[in-house]
C-alpha positions as CSV (number, residue, x, y, z in Angstrom):
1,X,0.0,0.0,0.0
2,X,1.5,3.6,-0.8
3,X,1.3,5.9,1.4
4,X,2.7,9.6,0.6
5,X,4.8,11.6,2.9
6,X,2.7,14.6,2.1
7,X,-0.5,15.5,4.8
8,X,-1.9,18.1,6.9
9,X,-4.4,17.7,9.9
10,X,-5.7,20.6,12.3
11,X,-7.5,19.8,15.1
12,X,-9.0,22.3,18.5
13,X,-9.6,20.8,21.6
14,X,-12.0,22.8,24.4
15,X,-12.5,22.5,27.7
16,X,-14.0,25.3,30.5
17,X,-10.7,26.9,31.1
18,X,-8.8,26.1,28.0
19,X,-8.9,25.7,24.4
20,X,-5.4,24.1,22.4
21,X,-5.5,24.2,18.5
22,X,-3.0,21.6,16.5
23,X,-1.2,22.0,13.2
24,X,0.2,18.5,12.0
25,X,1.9,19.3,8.7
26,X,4.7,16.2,6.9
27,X,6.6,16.6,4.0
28,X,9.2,13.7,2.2
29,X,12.3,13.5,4.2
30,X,15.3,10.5,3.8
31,X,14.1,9.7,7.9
32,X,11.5,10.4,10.5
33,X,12.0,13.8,11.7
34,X,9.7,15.7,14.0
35,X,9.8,19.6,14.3
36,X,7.4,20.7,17.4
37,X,7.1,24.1,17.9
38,X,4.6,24.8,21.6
39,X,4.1,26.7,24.8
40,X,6.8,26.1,27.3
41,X,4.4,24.6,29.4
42,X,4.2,21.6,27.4
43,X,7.9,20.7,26.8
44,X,7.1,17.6,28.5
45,X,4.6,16.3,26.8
46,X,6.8,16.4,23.6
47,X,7.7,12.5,23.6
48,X,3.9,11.9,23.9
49,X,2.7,13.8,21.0
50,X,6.0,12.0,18.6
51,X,4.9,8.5,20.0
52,X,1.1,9.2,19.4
53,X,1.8,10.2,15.8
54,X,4.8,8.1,15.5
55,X,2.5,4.9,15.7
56,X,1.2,6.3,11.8
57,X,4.2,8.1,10.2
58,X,6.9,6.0,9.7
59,X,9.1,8.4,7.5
60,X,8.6,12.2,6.8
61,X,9.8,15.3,8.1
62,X,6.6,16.1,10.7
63,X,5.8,20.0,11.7
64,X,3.8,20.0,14.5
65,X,2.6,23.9,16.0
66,X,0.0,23.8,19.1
67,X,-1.2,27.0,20.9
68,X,-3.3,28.0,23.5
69,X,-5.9,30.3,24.6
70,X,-8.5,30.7,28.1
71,X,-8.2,31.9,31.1
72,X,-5.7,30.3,33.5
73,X,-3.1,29.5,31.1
74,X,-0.6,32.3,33.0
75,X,-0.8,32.4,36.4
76,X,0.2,35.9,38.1
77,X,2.1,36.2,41.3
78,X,3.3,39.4,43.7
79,X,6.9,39.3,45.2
80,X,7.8,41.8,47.4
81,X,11.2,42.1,49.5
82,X,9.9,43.5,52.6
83,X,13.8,43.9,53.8
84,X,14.8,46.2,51.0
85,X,11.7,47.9,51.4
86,X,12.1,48.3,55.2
87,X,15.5,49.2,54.6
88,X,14.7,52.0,51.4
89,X,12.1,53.6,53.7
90,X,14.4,53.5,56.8
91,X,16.8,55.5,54.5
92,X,14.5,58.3,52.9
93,X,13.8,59.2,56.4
94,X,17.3,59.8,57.6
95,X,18.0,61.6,54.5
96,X,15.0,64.0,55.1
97,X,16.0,64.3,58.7
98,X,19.7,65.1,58.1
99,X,19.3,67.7,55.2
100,X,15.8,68.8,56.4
101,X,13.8,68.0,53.8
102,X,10.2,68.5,53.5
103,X,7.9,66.0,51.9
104,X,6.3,63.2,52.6
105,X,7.2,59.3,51.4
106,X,5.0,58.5,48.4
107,X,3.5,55.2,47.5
108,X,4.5,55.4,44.0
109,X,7.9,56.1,45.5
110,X,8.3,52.5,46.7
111,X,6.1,50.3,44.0
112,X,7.9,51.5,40.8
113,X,11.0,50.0,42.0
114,X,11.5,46.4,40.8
115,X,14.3,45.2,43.0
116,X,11.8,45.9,45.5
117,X,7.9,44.6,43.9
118,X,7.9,43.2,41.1
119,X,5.3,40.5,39.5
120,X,6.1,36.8,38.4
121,X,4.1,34.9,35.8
122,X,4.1,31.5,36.0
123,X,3.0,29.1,33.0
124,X,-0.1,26.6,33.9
125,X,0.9,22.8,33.9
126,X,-1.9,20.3,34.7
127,X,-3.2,17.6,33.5
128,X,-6.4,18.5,31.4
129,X,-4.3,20.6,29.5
130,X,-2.0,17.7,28.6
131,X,-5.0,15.7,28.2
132,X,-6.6,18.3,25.6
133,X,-3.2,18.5,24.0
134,X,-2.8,14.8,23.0
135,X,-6.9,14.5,22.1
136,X,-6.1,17.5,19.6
137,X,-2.9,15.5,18.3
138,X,-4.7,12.1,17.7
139,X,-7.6,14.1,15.5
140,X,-5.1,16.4,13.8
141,X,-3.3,13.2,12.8
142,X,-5.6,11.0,12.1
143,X,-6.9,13.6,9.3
144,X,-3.2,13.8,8.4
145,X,-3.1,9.8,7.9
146,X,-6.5,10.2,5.8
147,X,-4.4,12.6,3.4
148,X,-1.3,10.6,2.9
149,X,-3.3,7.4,2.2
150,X,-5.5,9.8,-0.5
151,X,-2.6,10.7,-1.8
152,X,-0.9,7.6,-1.7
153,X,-3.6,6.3,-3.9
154,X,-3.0,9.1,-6.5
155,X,0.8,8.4,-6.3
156,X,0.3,4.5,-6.9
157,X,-1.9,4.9,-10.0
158,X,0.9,6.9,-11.9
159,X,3.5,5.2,-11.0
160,X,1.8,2.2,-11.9
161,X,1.0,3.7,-15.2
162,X,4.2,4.4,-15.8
163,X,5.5,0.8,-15.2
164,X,3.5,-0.5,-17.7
165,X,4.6,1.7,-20.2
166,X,8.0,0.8,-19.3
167,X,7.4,-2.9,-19.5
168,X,5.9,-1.9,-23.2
169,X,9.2,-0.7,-23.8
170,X,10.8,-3.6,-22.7
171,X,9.3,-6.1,-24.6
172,X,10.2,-4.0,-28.4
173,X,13.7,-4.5,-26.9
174,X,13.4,-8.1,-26.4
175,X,11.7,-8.2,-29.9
176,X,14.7,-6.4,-31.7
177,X,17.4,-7.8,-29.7
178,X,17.8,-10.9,-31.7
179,X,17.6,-8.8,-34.8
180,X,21.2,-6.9,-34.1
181,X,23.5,-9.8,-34.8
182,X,21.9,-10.8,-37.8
183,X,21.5,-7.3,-39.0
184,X,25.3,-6.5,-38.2
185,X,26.4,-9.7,-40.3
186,X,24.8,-8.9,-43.1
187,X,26.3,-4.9,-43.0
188,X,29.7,-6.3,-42.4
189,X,29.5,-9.5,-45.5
190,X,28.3,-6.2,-47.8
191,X,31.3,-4.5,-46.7
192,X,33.7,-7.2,-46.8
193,X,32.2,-8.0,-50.6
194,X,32.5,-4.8,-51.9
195,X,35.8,-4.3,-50.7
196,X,37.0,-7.6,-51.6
197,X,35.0,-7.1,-54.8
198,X,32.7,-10.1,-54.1
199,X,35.5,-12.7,-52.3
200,X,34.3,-12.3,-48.8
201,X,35.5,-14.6,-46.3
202,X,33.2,-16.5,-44.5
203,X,35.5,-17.8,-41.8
204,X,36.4,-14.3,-40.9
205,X,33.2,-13.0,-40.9
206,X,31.7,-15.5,-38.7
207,X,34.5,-14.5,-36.2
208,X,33.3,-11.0,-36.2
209,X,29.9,-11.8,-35.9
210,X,31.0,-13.8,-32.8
211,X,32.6,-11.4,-31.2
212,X,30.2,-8.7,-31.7
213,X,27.4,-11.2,-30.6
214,X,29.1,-11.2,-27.1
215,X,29.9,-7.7,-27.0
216,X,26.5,-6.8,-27.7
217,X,24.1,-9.4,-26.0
218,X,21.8,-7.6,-23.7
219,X,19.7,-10.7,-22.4
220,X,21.2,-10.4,-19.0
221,X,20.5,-7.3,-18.9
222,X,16.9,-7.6,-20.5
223,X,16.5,-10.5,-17.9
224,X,17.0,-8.3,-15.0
225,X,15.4,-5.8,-15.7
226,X,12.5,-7.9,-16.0
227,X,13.2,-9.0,-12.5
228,X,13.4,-5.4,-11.0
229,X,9.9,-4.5,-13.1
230,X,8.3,-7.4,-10.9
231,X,9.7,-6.8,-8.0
232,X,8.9,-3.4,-8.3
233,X,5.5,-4.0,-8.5
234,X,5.7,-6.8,-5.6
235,X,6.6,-4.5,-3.2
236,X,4.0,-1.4,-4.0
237,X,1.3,-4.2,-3.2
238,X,3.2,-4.6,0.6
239,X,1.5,-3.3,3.6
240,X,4.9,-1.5,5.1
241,X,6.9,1.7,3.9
242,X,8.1,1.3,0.7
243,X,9.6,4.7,-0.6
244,X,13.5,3.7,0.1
245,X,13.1,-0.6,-1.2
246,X,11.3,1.5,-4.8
247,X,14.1,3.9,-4.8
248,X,17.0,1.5,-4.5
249,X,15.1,-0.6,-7.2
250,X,15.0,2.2,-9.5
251,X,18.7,2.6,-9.2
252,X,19.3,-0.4,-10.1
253,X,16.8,0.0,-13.1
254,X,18.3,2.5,-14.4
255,X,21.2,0.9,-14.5
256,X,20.3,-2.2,-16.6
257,X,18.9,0.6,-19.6
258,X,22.0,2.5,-19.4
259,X,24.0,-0.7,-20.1
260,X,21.4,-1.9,-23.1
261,X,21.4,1.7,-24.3
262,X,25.3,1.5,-24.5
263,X,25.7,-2.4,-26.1
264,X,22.9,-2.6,-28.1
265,X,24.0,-0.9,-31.4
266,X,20.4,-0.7,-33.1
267,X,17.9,2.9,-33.9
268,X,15.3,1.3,-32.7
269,X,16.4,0.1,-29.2
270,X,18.1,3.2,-28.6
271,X,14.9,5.0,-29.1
272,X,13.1,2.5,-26.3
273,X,16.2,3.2,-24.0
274,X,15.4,6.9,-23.8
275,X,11.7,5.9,-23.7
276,X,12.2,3.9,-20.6
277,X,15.0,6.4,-18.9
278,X,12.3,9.5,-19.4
279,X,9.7,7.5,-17.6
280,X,12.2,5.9,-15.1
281,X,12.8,9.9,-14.2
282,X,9.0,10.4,-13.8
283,X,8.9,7.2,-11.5
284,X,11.8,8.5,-9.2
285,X,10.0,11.7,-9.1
286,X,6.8,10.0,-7.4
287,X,8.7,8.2,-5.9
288,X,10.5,10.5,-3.6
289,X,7.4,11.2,-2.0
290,X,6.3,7.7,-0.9
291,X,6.7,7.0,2.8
């Protein structure tokens, strides 16, 4: 089954005090690679939300954002230092005392001073928020899942497509293959004849023919290729990620047309070979996207 590495999934979870919207975002990435970006506050719940969505994306690069709004989320706090404060308005007196200085100590004297009051906010942690965090995560990624398998499905069907094409290909070059020997002896008796002016030798001939038989037989290479197609299409019928097994296949694809395109000394395979290596490119394209 394919599955793309391309989904999104939002989600909002509610409660009386809180509410926590979710952003679950993947793109195609060589590994599994989570990017969560959330109130500090929930730092600790971070190995919770990648196990939850973990158990559903094996491969991807995974943007998760979460924020929060309600009352309750900051909690406020006063802190004042009664001993500076004792100790500032202790002072201020001996000053006005000692120079005779008129005036009395103002409020707004003593509560602008930071060192002295100042007022600490202190991020919420409990356990409905966790709880609304995770219930957000699991719908925002199960909608994400829904995506990559729709995709997925899309993905399949041109890659598919595209396979058969290929294996279209591939059998013309099995057709014409047995055609280039014979079609090389027969160039290379006409030349020999006219140059010989009609005394060609057969022994020698047949010696060429020979040799450029070996040099140019491509049923290995028409036989593996065959293999790779089936395997190919094997493995997008498994139930497990299959993005890397199709992308080292294609490699190897590839590299059984590049060696027919360069021993196979015919038009007509040569215009299959870059038949094949166009739609190869289109496969690898699709490819890179399957999980």
């Amino acid at each position: 089954m394919v599955v793309s590495m391309t989904g999104f999934g939002r989600s909002k979870a509610e409660s009386e005090r809180f509410s926590v919207n979710v952003e679950v975002k993947t793109v195609n990435h060589r590994f599994c690679e989570f990017h969560i970006r959330m109130p500090r506050q929930l730092l600790k719940t971070e190995e919770k939300i990648k196990k939850k969505l973990g158990e559903h994306i094996k491969r991807g690069r995974v943007e998760v954002f979460v924020t929060l709004e309600g009352e309750g989320i900051v909690s406020r706090s006063v802190h004042i230092d009664w001993q500076a404060l004792d100790e500032l308005v202790h002072h201020i007196s001996e000053i006005k005392n000692r120079y005779r200085i008129d005036g009395e100590i103002e409020l707004r004297d003593l509560v602008n001073r930071d060192e002295i009051i100042h007022i600490e906010e202190n991020e919420t942690e409990n356990e409905e928020l966790e709880q609304l965090v995770l219930a957000a995560i699991q719908d925002a990624g199960t909608q994400l899942v829904q995506m990559r398998l729709l995709e997925g499905t899309a993905l399949e069907k041109d890659v598919s497509q595209y396979i058969q094409q290929l294996k279209g290909n591939l059998s013309k070059v099995k057709q014409f293959a047995p055609d280039v020997v014979e079609q090389y002896r027969d160039r290379l008796s006409k030349k020999m004849a006219d140059f010989l002016e009609g005394q060609a030798d057969e022994d020698r001939i047949l010696t060429e023919v020979a040799f450029f038989a070996d040099k140019a037989d491509i049923s290995e290479e028409i036989t593996r290729l065959e293999s790779h197609v089936d395997q190919f299409t094997e493995i997008m019928k498994a139930n497990e990620p299959l993005g890397r097994k199709l992308d080292f296949l294609l490699q190897e694809m590839n590299r059984e047309v590049n060696t027919i395109g360069s021993k196979a000394n015919d038009s007509r395979i040569a215009r299959e070979v870059v038949e094949m290596k166009s739609l190869l490119e289109k496969v690898k394209e699709q490819v890179q996207n399957i999980e």
